[in-house]
N, C-alpha and C positions, 0 to 999 in steps of 0.2 A: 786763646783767652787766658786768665789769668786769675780766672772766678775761681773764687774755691767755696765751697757748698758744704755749709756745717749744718745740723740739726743740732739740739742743746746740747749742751755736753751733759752724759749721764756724772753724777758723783763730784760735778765742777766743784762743788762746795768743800769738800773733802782732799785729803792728799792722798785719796788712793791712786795708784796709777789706772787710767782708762783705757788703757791700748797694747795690745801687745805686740812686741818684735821677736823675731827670731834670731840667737846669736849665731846661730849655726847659718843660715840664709844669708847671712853679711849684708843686712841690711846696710846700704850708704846712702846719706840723703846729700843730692849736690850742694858743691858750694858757691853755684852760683845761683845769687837771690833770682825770685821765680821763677828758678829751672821746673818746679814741681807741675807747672802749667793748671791743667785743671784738677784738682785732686779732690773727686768727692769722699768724706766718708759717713757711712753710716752705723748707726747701733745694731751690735749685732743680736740675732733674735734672744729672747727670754734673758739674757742678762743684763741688759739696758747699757753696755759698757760700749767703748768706740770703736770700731773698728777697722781698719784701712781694709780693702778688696782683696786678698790673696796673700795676707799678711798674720800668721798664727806665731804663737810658739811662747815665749816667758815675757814676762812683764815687764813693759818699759820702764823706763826712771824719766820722772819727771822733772829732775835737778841738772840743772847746766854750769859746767862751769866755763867761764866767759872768762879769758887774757888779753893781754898786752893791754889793755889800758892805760888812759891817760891818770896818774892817780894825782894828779894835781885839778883836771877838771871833774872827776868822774865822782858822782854819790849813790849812795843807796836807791834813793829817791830819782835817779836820774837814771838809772837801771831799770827801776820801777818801772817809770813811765813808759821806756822804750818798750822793753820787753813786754810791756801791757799790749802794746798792737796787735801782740799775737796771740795773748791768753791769758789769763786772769793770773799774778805773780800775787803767791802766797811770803814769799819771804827774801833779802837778800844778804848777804855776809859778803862785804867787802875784808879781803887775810888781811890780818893785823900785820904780819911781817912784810908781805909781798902784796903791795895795795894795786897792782898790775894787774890780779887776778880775785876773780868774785863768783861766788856760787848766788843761785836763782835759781830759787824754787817756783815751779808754775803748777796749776793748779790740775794739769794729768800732762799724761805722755804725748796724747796727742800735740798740743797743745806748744811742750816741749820740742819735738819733731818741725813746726813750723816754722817756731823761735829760731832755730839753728839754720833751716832751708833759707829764711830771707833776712836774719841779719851776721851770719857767717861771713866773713869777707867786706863787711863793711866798713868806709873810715871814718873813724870818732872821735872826734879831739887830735886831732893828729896823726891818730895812730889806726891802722888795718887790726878791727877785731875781730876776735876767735870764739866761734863759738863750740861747743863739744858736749855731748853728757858727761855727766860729774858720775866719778866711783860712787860718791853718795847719794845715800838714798832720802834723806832729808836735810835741812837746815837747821841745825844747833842752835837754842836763840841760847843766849850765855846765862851764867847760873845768879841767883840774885847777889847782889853786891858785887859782879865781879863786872868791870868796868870796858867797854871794848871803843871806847873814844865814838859810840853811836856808829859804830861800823854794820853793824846788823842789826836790821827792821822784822818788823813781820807786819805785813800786809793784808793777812789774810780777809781781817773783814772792812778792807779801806770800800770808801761808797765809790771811789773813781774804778771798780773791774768793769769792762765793756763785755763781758759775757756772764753775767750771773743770769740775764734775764732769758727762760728758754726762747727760742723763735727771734731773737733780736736782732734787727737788721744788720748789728755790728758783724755778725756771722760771712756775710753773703758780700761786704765790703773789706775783705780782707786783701790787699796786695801789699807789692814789693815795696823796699824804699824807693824814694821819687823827687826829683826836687820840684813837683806840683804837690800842696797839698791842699786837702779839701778842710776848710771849716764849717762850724757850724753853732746852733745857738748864739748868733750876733742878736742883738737888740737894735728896735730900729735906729736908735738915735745915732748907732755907731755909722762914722763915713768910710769910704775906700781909704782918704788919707789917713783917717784913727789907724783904722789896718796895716798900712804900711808904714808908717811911723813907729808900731808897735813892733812890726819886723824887724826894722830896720836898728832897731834900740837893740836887738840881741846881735846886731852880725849881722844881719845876712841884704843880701842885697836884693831888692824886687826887682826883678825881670817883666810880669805883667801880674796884671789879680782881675777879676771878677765875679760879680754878683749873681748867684743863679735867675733867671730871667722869673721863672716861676716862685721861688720862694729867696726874699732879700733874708732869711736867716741865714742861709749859706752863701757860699763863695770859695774860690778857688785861685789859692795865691801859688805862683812860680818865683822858686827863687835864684841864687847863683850855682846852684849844682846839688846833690844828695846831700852832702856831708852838712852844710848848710841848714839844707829840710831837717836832718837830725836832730839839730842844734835846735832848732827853733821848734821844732815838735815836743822836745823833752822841757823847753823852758817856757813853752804857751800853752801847752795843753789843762785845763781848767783853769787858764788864767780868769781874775775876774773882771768881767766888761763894766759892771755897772748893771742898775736894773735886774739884781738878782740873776744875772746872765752870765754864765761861766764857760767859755769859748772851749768847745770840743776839735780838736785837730789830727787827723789822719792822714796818712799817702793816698793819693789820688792814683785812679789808673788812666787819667786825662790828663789832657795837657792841654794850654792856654791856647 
């Protein structure tokens, strides 16, 4: 399976780090997306912080730095989004010099840790990205007046985190990239053809979609491959439907 079992994160709100790793243990998390298979973890006793099973020793970082990028398609905000799948992102700095490379900040280590297991190896825009911890231990937002062409955000308290809320089902729905994914929040008025036509406006090509039988809010579109799904994840997710209805979009662990 591919479940992976979170309780709230302690300290989500905060940039402390919640998990620790050991440098000595050489911790390595695969690079390939859901190698982690089921990874539960839990808070470990009296300190309410997170902790993986058999995993001690110095404080993770919660800052990645993510390469090779596209810097002709890639933003802040589109960083944001993606990296949101896995954990709540507090900040990003796209390098003024080398727009290839961008630090993300997420909102603890654990969290961090995930980001890296299932979108390490991914391709986006073009290009096979890199994901890795950052030397850094935070994100610098730049000094007043000094100008960085809006290369760096701080997110910390955007209303689109999918884990602020403790117990949130966003928890218990976390998988790989996919080129299924699951929406949700549709309004009735919207049809299957709104849906695809909306896909279709970004790229990507529908394969099949689907209306959950029990609830027409959701549905589950396929489309020409991963890369695709990315594309259209990063540029629909809180799209607005209409009817005060702003379209939530996930990787699915289904397929059509």
């Amino acid at each position: 399976t591919q479940n992976l079992i979170f309780p709230s994160y302690a300290g989500a709100a905060g940039f402390a780090p919640a998990m620790s790793f050991p440098h000595s243990a050489g911790l390595s998390v695969p690079a390939v997306p859901g190698a982690l298979g089921s990874l539960a973890v839990t808070p470990s006793p009296g300190s309410g912080q997170m902790t993986i099973p058999g995993v001690t020793g110095v404080p993770g970082n919660s800052v990645l730095l993510v390469s090779n990028l596209n810097p002709e398609a890639i933003t802040p905000h589109g960083l944001f989004i993606l990296f949101g799948v896995y954990g709540d992102v507090h900040r990003v700095k796209i390098m003024f010099k080398k727009k290839e490379n961008a630090l993300v900040q997420m909102a603890d280590a654990t969290q961090a840790q995930l980001a890296i297991s299932y979108l390490n190896g991914q391709r986006l825009y073009g290009r096979v990205l890199h994901a890795t911890l950052s030397k850094h231990q935070t994100v610098q937002l730049p000094r007043e007046g000094q100008g960085d062409q809006g290369l760096t955000k701080d997110y910390s308290n955007s209303p689109l985190h999918r884990f602020k809320k403790p117990g949130s089902k966003n928890f218990q729905n976390i998988f790989p990239p996919s080129a299924t994914l699951h929406l949700s929040n549709i309004p009735p008025s919207v049809t299957v053809d709104d849906l695809k036509k909306l896909f279709t406006s970004t790229g990507s090509t529908v394969k099949a979609f689907r209306f959950f039988q029990r609830d027409s809010k959701m549905a589950l579109i396929q489309l020409g491959s991963v890369e695709e799904a990315l594309h259209a994840l990063i540029k629909l997710h809180n799209h607005d439907l209409g009817e005060n209805h702003h379209l939530r979009v996930s990787f699915s662990k289904s397929t059509i």
